[in-house]
DSSP file (Angstrom, degrees, kcal/mol; ACC not computed):
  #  RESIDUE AA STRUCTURE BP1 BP2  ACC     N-H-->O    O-->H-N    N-H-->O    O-->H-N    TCO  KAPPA ALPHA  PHI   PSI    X-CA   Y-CA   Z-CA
    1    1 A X              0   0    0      0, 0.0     2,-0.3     0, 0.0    32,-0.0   0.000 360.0 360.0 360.0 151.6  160.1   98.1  234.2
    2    2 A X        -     0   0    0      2,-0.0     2,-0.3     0, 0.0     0, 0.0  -0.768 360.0-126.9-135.7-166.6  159.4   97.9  230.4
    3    3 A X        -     0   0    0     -2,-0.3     2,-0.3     2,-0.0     0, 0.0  -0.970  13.2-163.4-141.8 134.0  157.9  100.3  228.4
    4    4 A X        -     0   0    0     -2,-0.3     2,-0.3     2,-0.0    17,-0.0  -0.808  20.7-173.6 -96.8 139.0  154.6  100.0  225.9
    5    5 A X        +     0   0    0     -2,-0.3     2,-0.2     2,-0.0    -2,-0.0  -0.857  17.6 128.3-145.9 152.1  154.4  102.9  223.3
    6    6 A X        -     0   0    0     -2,-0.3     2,-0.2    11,-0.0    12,-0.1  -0.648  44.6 -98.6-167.4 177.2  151.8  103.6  220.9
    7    7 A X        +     0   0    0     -2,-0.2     2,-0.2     1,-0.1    -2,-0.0  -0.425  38.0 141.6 -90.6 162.0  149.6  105.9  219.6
    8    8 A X        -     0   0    0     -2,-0.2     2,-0.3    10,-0.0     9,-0.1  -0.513  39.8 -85.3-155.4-155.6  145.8  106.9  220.1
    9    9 A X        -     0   0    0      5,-0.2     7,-0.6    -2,-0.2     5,-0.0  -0.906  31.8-120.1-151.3 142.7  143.3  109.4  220.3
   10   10 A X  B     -A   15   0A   0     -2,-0.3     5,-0.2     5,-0.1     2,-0.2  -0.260  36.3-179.9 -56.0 134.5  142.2  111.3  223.0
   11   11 A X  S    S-     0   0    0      3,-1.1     3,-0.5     1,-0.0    -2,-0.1  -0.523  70.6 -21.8-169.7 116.1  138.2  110.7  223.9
   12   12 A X  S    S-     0   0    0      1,-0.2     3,-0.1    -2,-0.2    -1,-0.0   0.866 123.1 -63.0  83.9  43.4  136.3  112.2  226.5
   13   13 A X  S    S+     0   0    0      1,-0.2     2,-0.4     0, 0.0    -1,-0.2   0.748 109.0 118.4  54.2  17.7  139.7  112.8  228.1
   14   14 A X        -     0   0    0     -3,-0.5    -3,-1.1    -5,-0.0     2,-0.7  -0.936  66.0-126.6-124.6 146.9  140.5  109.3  228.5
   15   15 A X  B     -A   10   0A   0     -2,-0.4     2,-0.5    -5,-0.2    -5,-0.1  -0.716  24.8-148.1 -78.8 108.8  143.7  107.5  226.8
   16   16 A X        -     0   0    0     -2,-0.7     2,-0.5    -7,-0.6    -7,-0.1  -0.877   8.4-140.5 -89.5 121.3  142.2  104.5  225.0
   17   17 A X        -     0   0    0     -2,-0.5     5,-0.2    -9,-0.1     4,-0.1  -0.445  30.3-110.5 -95.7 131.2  145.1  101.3  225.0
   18   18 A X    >>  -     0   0    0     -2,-0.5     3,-1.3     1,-0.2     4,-0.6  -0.439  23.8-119.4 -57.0 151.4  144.9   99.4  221.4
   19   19 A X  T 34 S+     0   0    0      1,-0.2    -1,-0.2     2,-0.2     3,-0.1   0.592 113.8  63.6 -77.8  -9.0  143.5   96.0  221.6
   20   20 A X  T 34 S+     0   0    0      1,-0.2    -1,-0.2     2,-0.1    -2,-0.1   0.296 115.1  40.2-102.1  -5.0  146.5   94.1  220.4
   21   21 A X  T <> S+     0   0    0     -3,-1.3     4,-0.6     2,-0.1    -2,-0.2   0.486  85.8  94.6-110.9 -20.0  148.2   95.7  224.0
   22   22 A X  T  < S+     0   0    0     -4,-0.6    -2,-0.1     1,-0.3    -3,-0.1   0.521  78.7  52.8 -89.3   7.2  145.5   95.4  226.1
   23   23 A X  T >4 S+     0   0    0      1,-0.2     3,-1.5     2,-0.1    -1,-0.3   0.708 104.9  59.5 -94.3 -38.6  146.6   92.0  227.5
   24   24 A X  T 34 S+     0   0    0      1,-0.3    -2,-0.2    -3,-0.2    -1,-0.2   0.590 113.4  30.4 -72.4  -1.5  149.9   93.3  228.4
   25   25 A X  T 3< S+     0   0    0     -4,-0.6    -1,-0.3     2,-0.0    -2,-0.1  -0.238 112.3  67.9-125.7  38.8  149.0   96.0  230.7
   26   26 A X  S <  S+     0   0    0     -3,-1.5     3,-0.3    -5,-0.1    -2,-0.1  -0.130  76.0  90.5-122.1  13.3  145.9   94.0  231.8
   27   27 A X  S    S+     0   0    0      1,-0.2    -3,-0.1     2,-0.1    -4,-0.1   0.754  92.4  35.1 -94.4   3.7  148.2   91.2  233.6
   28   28 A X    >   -     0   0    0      1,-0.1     3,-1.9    -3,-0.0    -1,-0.2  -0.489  66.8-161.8-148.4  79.5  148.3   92.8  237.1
   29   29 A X  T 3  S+     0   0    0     -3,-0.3    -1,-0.1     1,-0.3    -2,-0.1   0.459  97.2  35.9 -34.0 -22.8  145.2   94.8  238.4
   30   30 A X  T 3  S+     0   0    0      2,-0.1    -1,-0.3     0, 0.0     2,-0.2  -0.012  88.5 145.2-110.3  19.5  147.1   96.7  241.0
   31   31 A X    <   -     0   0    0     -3,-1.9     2,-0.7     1,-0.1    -2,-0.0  -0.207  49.4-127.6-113.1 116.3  149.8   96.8  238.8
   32   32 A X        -     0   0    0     -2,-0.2     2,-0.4     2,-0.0    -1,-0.1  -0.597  34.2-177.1 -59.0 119.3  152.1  100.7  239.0
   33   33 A X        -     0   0    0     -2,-0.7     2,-0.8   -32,-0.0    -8,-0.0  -0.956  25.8-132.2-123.2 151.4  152.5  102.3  235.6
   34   34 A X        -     0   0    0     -2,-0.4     2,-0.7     2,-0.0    -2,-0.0  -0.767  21.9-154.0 -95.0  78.2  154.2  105.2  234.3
   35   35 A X        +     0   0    0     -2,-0.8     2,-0.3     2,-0.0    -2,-0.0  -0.609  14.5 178.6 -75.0  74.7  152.3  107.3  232.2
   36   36 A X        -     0   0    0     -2,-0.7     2,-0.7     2,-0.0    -2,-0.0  -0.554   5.8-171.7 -38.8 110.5  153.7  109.7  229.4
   37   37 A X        -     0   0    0     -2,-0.3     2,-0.4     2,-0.0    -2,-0.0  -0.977   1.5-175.9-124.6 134.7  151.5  111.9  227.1
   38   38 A X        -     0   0    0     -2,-0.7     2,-0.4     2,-0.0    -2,-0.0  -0.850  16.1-157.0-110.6 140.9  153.5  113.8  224.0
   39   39 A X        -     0   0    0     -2,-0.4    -2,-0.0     0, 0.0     0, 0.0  -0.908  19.0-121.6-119.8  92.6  150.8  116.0  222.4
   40   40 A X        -     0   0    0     -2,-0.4     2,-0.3     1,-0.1     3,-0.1   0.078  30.9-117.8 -60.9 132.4  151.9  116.7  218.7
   41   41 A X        -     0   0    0      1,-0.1    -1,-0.1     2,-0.1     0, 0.0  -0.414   8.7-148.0 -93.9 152.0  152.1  120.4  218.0
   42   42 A X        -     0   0    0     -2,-0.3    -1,-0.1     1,-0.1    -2,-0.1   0.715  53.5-101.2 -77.1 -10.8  150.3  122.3  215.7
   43   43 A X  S >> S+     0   0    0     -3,-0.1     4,-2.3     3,-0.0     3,-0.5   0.015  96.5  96.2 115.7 -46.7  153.2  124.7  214.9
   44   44 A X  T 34 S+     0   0    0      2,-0.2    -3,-0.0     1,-0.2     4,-0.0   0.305  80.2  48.9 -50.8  -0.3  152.4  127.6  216.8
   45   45 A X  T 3> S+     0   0    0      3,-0.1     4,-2.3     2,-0.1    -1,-0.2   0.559 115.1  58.3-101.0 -25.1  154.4  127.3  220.0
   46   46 A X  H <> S+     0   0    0     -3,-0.5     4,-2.2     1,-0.2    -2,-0.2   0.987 110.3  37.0 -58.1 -57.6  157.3  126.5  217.3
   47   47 A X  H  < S+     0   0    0     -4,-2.3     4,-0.5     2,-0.2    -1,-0.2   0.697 112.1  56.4 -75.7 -10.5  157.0  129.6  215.6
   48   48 A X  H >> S+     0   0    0     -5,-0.2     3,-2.7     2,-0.1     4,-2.6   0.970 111.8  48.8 -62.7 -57.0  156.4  131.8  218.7
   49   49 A X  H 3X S+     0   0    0     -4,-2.3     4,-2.8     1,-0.3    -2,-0.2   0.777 113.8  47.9 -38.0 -50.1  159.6  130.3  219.8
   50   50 A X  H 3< S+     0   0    0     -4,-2.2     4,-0.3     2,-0.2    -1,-0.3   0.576 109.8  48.0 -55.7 -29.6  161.2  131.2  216.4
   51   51 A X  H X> S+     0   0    0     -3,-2.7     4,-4.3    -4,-0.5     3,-0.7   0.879 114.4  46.3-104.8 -43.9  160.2  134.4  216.2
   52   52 A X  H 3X S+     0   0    0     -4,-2.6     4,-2.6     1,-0.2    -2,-0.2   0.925 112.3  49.3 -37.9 -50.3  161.4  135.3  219.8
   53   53 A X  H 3X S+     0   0    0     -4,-2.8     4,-1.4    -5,-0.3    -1,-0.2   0.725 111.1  46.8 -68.4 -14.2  164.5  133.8  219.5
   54   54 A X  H <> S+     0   0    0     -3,-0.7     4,-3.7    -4,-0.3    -1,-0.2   0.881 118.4  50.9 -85.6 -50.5  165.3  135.6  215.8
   55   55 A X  H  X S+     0   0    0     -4,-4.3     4,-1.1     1,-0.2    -2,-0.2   0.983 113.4  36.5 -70.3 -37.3  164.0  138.9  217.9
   56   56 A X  H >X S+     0   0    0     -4,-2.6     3,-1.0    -5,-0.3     4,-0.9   0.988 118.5  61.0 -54.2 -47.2  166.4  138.5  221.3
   57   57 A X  H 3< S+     0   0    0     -4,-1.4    -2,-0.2     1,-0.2    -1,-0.2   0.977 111.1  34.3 -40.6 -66.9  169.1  137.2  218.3
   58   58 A X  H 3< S+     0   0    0     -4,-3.7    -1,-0.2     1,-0.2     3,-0.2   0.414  97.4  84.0 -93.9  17.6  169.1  140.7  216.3
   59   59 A X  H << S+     0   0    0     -4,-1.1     2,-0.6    -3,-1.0    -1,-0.2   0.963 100.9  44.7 -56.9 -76.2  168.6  143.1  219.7
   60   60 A X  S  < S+     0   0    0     -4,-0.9     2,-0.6     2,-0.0    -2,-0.2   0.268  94.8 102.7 -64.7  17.2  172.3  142.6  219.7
   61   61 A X        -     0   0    0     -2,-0.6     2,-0.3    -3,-0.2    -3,-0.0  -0.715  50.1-168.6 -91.6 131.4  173.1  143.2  215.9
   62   62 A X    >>  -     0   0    0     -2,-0.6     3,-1.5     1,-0.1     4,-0.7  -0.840  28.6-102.7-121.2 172.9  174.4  146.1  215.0
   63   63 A X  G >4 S+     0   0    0      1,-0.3     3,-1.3    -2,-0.3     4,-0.3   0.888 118.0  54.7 -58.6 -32.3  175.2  148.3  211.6
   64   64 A X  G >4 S+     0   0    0      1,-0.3     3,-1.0     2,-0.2    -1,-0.3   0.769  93.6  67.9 -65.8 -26.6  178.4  147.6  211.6
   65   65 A X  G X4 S+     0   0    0     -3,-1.5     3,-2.4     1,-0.3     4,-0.4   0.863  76.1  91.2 -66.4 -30.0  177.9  143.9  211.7
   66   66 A X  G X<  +     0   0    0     -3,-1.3     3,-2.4    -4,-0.7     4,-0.5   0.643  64.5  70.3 -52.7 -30.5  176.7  144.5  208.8
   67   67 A X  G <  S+     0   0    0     -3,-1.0    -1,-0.3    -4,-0.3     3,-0.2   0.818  94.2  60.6  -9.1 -61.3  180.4  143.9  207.2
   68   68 A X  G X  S+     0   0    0     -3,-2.4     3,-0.5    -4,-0.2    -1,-0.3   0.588  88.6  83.0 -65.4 -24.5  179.8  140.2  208.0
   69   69 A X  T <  S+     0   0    0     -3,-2.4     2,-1.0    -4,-0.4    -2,-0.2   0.967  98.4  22.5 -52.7 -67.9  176.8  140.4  205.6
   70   70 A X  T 3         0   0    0     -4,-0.5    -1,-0.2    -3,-0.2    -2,-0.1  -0.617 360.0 360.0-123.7  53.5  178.4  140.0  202.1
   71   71 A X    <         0   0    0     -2,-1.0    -1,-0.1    -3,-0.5    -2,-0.1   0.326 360.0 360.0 -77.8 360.0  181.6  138.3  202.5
């Protein structure tokens, strides 16, 4: 198996293949492929993630840790 990568734009829900590829996945009509889609994030499942994980983090802080502050 080899591997093709590049990028595109979504349109009308279909994956458009760049023209400068399209001979190389065009050489076997019945041909199996393996399909990948990465979707770049806009930053908001990052910073949900961020802000949960700082809150689960400092449930278990206590005053006393406070000690550890200013070393």
């Amino acid at each position: 198996m080899r591997a093709v990568e590049f990028r595109t734009k979504l349109k009308n829900n279909r994956i458009d293949i760049p023209k400068k590829l399209q001979n190389q996945v065009n050489t076997s009509k019945n041909q199996d492929v393996r399909v990948i889609v990465l979707i770049e994030d806009n930053g908001k499942e990052k910073d949900d993630f961020q802000l949960l994980s700082t809150e689960e983090f400092l449930k278990g802080y206590a005053k006393t840790d406070s000690v550890y502050d200013h070393y």
